[in-house]
C-alpha positions in Angstrom: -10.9 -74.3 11.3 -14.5 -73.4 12.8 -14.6 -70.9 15.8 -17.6 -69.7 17.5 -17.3 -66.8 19.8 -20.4 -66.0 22.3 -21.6 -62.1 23.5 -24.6 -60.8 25.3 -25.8 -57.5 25.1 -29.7 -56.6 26.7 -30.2 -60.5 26.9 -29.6 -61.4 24.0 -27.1 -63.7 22.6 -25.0 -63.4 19.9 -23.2 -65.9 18.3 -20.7 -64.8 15.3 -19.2 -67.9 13.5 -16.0 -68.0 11.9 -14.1 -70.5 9.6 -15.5 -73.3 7.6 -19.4 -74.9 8.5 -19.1 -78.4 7.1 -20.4 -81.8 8.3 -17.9 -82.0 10.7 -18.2 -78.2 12.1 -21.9 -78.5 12.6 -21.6 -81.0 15.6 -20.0 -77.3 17.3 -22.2 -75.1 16.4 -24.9 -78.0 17.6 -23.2 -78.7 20.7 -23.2 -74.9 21.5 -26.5 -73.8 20.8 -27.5 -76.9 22.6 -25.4 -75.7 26.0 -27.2 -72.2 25.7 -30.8 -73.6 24.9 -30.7 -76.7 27.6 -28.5 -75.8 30.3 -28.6 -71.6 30.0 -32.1 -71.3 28.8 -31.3 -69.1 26.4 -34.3 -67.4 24.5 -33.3 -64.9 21.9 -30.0 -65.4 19.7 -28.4 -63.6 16.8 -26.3 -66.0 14.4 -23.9 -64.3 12.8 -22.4 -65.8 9.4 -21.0 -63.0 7.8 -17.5 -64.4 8.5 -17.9 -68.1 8.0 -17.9 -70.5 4.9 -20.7 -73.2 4.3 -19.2 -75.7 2.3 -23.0 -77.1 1.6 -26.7 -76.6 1.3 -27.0 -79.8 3.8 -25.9 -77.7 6.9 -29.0 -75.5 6.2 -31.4 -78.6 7.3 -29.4 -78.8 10.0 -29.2 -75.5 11.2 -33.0 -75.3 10.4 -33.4 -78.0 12.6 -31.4 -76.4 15.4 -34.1 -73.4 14.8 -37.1 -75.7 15.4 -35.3 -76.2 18.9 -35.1 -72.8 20.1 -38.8 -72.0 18.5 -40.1 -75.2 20.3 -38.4 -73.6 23.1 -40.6 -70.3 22.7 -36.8 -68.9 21.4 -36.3 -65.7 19.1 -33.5 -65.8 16.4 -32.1 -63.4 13.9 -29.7 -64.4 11.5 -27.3 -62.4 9.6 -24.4 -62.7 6.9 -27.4 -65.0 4.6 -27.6 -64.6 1.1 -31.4 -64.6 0.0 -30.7 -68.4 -1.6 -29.6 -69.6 1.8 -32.5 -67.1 3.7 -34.6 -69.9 1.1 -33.3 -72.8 2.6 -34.1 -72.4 6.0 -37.4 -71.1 5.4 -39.7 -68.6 7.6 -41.3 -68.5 11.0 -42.8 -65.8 11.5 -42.7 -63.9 14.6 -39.7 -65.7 15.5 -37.0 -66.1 13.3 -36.0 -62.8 11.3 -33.3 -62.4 8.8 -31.3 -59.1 9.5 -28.7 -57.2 7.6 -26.7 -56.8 10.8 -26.1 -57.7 14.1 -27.5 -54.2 15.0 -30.6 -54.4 13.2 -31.7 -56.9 15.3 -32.6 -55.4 18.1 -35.4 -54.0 16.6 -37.0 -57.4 16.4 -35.7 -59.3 19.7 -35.7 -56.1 22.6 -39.1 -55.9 23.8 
């Protein structure tokens, strides 16, 4: 089971994940952060796995894809709930993604 639930607080959007992210999860999580990119245009997001299970390292290319959207985009995103290893995977952008320890720490980086 894979559930996505969606909350904005000073425009920003936070997305906390639930469940199991596997190869056939990631087509959701896609499909949403498409719908808030595209059609809501969406600019800052917080991406929330403290509660979700990645079953493997191949969702982080495509989640670091996803990134490469939103930053293409001019988009913002903090992510929380990473170990360091799977911080690696993605990789850095400076300036906009940051990795946070909580939801509540990013703020610091995404309210202007």
């Amino acid at each position: 089971m894979f559930l996505i639930t969606t909350k904005v607080n000073k425009g920003i959007i936070f997305l906390r994940l639930y469940g199991s992210l596997n190869k056939k999860t990631i087509k959701e999580f896609s499909e949403e952060i498409n719908y808030l990119l595209y059609e809501q245009g969406t600019k800052k997001l917080v991406i929330n796995f403290d509660e979700v299970r990645v079953s493997c390292n191949d969702i982080f290319s495509t989640i670091g894809n996803k990134l490469i959207e939103i930053f293409l985009s001019c988009g913002e995103v903090a992510l929380c709930g990473l170990t360091q290893k799977e911080e690696a995977c993605i990789g850095r952008r400076e300036e906009q993604l940051f990795f946070v320890d909580s939801e509540l720490d990013a703020f610091q980086y995404l309210v202007n």
